[in-house]
N, C-alpha and C positions, 0 to 999 in steps of 0.2 A: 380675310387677308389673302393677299395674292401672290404671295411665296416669291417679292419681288422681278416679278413677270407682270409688264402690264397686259398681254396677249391673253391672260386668263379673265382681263374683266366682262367679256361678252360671255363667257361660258359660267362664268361662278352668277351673274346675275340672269342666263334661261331660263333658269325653271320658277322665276317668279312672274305667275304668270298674271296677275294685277297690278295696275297702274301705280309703279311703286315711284320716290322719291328718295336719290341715293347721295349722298355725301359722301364724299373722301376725305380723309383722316393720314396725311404722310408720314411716316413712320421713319423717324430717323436714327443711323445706329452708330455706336460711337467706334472711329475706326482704328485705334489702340488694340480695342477689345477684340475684335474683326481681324486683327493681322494676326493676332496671338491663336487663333484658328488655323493657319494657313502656314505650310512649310516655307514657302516662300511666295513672292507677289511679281508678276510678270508684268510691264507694260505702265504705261498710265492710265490713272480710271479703271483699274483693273477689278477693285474691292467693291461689289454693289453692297452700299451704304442704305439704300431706299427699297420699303415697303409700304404697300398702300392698304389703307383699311377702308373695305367699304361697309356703310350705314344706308342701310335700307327700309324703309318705310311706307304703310300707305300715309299715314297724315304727319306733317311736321313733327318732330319730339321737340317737348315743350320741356326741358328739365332746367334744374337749377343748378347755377354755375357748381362747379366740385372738379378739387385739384385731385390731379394724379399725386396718389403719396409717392413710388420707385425713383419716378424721374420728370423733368420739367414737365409742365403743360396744365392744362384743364381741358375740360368737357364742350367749353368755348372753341377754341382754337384748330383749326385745319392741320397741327402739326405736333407732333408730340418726338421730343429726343434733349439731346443724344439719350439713346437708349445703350446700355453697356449690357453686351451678351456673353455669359461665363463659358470658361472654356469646354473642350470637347469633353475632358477628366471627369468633369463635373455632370453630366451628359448619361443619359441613357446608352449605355456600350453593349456589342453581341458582337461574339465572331460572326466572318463575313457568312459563312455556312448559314448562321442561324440568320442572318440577313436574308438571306435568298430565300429562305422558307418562310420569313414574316412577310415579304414584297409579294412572294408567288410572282403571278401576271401581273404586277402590276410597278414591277421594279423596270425604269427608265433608262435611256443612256444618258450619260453624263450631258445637261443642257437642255432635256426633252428632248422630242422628235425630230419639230420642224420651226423656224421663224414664224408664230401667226401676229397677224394686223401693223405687221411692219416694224414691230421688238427686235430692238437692237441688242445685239450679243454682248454678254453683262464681260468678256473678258474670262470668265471661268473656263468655257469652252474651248483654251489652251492647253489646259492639264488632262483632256481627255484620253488621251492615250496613255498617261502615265497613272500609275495607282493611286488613288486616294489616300491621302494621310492615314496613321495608323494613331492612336489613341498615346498619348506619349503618358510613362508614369504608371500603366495596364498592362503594359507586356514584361514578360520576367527577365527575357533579355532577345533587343534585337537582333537579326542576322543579318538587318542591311548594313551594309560597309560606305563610309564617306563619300559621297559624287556614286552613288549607284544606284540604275535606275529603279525604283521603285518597282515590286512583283507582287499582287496585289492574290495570298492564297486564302484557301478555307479557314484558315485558323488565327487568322490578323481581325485585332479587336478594334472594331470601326464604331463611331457614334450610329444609332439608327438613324438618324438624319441629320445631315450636314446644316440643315437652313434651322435649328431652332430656336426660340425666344425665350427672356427668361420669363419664370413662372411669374416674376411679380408683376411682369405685364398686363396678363390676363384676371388677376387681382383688380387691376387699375380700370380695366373695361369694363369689367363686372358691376363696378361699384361705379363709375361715374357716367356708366352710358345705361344704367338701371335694368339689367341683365336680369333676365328669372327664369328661363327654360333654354336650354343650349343643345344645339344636335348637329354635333361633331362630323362632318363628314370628311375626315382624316385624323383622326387622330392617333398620332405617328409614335409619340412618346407617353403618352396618359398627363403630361402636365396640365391640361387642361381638365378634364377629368378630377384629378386632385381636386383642383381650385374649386372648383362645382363643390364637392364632398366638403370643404373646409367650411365654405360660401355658404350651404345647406340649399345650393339650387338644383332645379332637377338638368337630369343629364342624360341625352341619347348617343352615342359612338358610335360610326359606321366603318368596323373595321373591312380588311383587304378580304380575310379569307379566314378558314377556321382556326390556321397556325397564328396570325395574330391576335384573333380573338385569346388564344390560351396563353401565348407571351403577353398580352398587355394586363390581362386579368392577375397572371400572376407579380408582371411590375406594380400594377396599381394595389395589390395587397400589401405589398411588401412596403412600399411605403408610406400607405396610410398606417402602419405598426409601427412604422421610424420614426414618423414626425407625432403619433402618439407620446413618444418619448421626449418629444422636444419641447422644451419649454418655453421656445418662441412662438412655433404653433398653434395654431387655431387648432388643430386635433388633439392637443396636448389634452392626456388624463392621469392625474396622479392617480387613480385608482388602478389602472393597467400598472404604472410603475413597483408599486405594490407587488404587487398580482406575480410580475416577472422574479421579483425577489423573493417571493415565497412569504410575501408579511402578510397578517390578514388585513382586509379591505374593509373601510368605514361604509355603515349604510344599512339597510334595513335585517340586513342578514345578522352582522354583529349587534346592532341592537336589538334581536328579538331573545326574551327570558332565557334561561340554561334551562335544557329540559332537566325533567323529575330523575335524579339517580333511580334505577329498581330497587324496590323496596328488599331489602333481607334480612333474614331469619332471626329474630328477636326473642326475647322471654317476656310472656304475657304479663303485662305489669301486675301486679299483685293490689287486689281491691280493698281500697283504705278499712280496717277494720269499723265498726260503731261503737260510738262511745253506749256503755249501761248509764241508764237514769240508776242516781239513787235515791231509791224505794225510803218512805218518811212512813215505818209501819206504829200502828198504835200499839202495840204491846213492848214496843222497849220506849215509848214513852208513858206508858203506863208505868212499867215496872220502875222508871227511873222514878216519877212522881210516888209511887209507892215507897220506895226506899225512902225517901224524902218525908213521909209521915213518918214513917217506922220510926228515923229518926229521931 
């Protein structure tokens, strides 16, 4: 994806360095959802609506048509939208502090550097000098006052990236562009990431620098244990919900035998007496048949 900059398509497809075959994919975003980002909108045309997806290949992909479940389109089509993108609230937040230390070198001015391959400025590049929105609903209470220019400090909770998709997008690519090994080279919020983990496809991420790698390690934990709980979730386990409650957990553990109580101190059972035979002696049946003469 080209982070709606066509200037980046020579640089995102260098390093393939065989005779590939690239298809683009327009990516279109519904612009409701897009102003609901933005304090306010300067200009006409100001709102970049358009992203481009590029599909790279060395031989034709042969797959079988498959609709995008999120939003219109298929696996056919050069175009896929409106795509509705949920607000900043909803969004991976960090104060700006901890922004600067996730970016390190690699945090930009507002627009990028420079114009490359003749990319025309999306209109955003009017707000440069004013601070960037602050996460509305996340601060406990604001100090900006009405008509005042925005001061942009360390401790204002900003999304970590202003450009991002939602996650079911990349559900939608996964599955109808036939996706199985994915190596991330930004991954800015871990959405992607997830989706891999949900998907059960393998996943490399090249983060900025050591402080991101420990910020997004501890996002992506965090909410692969949330959506455990969730029972729309692909990660959903009623076992973990269990587990959280303190109930016991179905499964090899609960069904193996109770072990043996230890044995204690008992009275040796007492060994059944023997019956006596009775003895058939001749002399008291003599004596009886004697008496019996006598008689």
């Amino acid at each position: 994806m080209d982070g709606g900059k066509t200037g980046n398509h020579k640089k995102l497809l260098s390093w393939i360095k065989a005779k590939a075959i690239t298809k683009k994919v327009h990516l279109f975003f519904e612009v409701e959802s897009m102003k609901q980002r933005r304090s306010h909108c300067r200009g006409v045309a100001s709102i970049n609506q358009n992203e481009m997806l590029l599909i790279s290949s060395v031989a034709p992909l042969r797959l079988p048509e498959i609709n995008f479940t999120h939003c219109p389109g298929s696996n056919k089509g050069s175009g896929v939208g409106p795509i509705k993108v949920q607000p900043y609230n909803e969004c991976w937040c960090l104060r700006f502090e901890q922004k600067k230390e996730l970016y390190g070198k690699m945090r930009l001015p507002v627009g990028g550097t420079v114009e490359e391959d003749g990319e025309e400025a999306s209109g955003e590049e009017e707000d440069e000098e004013e601070a960037p929105p602050e996460v509305v609903g996340l601060l406990e209470e604001s100090t900006q006052k009405k008509g005042e220019k925005r001061e942009r400090g360390d401790k204002n909770i900003e999304p970590v990236t202003y450009h991002s998709v939602p996650p079911t997008l990349f559900h939608d690519f996964i599955k109808c562009y036939g996706v199985e090994n994915i190596f991330d080279m930004s991954p800015l919020d871990g959405e992607l990431c997830i989706t891999a983990v949900e998907q059960k496809k393998n996943y490399l991420g090249v983060c900025f620098n050591q402080a991101h790698c420990d910020f997004l390690e501890r996002r992506v934990r965090d909410l692969i244990f949330e959506r455990m709980a969730d029972t729309k979730s692909d990660l959903y386990n009623a076992d973990y919900i269990k587990f959280k409650a303190g109930l016991p957990r179905p499964g090899p553990a609960s069904s193996a035998p109770a072990p043996t109580p230890a044995p204690t101190a008992k009275e040796k059972p007492k060994k059944p007496k023997k019956k006596k035979k009775k003895k058939h002696s001749s002399s008291s049946s003599s004596s009886s048949s004697g008496t019996g003469s006598s008689a």
